[in-house]
N, C-alpha and C positions, 0 to 999 in steps of 0.2 A: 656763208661768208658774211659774216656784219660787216656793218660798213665800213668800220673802222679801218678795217683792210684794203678799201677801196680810198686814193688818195685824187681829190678835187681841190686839192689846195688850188689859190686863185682865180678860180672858175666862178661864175653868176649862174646861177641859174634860176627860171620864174617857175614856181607851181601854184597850181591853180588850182580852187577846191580846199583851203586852210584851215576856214576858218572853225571847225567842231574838233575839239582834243577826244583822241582815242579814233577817228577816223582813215581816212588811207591818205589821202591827201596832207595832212597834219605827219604820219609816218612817214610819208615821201619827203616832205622837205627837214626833216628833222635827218632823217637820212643822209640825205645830202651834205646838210650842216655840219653834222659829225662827222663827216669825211675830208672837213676845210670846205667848202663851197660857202659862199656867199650866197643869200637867198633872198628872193620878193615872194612873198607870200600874197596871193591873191584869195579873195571871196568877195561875193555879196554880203557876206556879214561884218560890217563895216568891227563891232566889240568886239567879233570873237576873233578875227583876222590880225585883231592889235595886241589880244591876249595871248592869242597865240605867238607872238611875234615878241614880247615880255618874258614868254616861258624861253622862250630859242635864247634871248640872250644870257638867262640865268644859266643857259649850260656852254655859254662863249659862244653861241652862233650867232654871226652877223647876220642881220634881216632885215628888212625893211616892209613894212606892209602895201597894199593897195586895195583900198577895197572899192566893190562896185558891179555890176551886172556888166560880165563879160560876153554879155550876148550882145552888146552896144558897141559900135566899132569905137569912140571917143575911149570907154572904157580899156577894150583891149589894146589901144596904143597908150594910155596911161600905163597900161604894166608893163609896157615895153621901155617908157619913156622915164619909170622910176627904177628900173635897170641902169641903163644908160646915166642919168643923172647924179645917184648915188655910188656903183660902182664902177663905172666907165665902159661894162663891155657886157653882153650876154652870150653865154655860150652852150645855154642848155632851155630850152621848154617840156614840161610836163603837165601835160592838160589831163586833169584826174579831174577838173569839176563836173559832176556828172550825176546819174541816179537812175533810178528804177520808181519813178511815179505813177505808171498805169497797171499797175498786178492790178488784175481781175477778167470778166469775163468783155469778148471787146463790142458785144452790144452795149455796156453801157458806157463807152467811151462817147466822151466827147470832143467838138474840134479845139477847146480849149486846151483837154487833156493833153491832144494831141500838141497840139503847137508847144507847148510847153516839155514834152517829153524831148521833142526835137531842137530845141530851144537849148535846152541844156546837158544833151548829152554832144549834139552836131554841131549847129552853130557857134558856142562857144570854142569850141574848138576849132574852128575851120578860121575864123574871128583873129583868136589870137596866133594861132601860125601866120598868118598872112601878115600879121602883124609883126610880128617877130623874124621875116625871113633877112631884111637890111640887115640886119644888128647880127641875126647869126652865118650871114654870109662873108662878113667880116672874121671870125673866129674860127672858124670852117666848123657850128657847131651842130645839133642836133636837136630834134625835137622827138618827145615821146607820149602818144595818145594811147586814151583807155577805151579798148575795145571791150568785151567780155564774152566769156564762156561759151554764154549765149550765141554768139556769132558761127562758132564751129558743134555746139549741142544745142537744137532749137529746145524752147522749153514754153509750156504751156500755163498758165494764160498771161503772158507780157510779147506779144505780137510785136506792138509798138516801141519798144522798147529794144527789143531784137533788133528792129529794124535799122533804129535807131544807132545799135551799137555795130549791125553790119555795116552803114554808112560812114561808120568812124573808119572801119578796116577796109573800106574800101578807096576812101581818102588818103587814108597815109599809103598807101601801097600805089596809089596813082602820084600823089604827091611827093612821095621818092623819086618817081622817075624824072618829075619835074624837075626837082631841085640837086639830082645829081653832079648837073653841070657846074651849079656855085658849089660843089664839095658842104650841103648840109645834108643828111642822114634823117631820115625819117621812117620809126618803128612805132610799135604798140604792143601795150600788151592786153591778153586777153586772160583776166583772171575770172574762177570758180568766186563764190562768193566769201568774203573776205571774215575774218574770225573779228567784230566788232562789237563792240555792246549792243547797239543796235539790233544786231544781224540776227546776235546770241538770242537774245529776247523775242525775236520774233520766230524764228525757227528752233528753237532749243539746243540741247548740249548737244544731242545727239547729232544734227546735221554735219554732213562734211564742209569744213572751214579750209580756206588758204590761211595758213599763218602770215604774220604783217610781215616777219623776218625776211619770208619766200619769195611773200610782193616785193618790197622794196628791196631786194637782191635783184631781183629778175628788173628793176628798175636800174637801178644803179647800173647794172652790167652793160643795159644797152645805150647807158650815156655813156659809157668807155669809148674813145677814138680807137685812131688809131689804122695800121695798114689791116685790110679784110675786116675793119669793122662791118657789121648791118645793117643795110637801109632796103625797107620794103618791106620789112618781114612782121606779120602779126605771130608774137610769142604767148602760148597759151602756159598758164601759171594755173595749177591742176591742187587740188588738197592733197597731201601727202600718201603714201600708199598706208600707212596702219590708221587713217581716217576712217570713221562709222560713215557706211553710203546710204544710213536709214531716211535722208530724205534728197532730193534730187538737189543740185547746188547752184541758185540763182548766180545772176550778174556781177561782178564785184565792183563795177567804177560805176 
């Protein structure tokens, strides 16, 4: 289903994770945009988060950039607060800032690697919901964290990084139950490793890919309200079944 089908006319929503074109997070909120949503695009990369934010309006998507290390609370309430400021309301988070920086073997890991692995797949995220819960308990909206593959298929050698992304799924799935009383929704999804330039390059044609399409559908769908919407639930987003399975399929957020 593109997005186009999907209709967010008036809604806000912040995604995190923007600022590199041809990434997941750049497809996410471009996603959104084309469906009528209003967007804050968040990264650490102060250029590319503006760039990108240049491209969204060339195709009529309202956006507004933030950039800044969301691992900093001052930070992750600036994304909240350039919401608010420019559109008046938030009614969606998607926290895709994220990565896979320790592949190897984990003797040579260090505490730096580590703090950093956690840094940017957990904390950022844990950071800006907490941030984000006023503004979307007002809207009765939703937030959506990137867990990965990894969480439901262990896969060897990213330990840390597993860990890292079962902590995500193990947040939002507590964090539902929290916030069910103010009526906000909190899922995730858990994609295979996503079809990116990047990705291509480093694992070849042959790897099994998620198509960006399948991500940001499986995105989209669980920002849907609504009666018997989802909250709690980690959705794993799998490569298609005529995918080549010639190499096992890393993390995708």
């Amino acid at each position: 289903m593109p997005s186009a089908t999907f209709d967010f006319g008036g809604k806000v929503v912040l995604v995190t994770g923007v600022g590199r074109a041809g990434q997941i997070g750049n497809a996410v909120a471009l996603a959104f945009g084309t469906a009528g949503a209003s967007i804050v695009a968040c990264d650490v990369n102060a250029v590319g988060v503006i760039e990108r934010v240049r491209e969204f309006a060339a195709q009529g998507v309202d956006a507004r950039p933030c950039a800044g290390d969301l691992s900093q609370p001052d930070i992750a309430a600036l994304a909240v607060e350039t919401a608010i400021r420019h559109f008046g309301r938030l009614d969606a988070v998607v926290n895709v800032a994220g990565g896979l920086t320790t592949y190897g073997p984990i003797e040579r890991l260090t505490v730096t690697d580590f703090d950093r692995e956690l840094s940017i797949n957990l904390k950022t995220t844990v950071l800006v919901s907490q941030a984000a819960i006023a503004a979307l308990a007002k809207t009765e909206g939703c937030i959506i964290n990137f867990a990965s593959i990894a969480y439901f298929q262990p896969q060897s050698p990213m330990a840390v990084y597993s860990a890292a992304k079962a902590a995500v799924a193990g947040f939002t799935r507590s964090l539902a139950l929290e916030l069910a009383d103010r009526k906000i929704r909190v899922n995730a999804v858990a994609p295979g490793m996503a079809r990116t330039g990047d990705n291509v390059a480093a694992a070849g044609q042959g790897a099994a890919y998620v198509e960006m399409e399948d991500l940001t559908r499986g995105v989209l769908t669980l920002a849907v309200g609504g009666p018997g919407a989802p909250t709690g639930q980690v959705v794993q987003i799998a490569p298609r079944a005529s995918a080549s399975r010639e190499s096992a399929p890393r993390g995708g957020g």
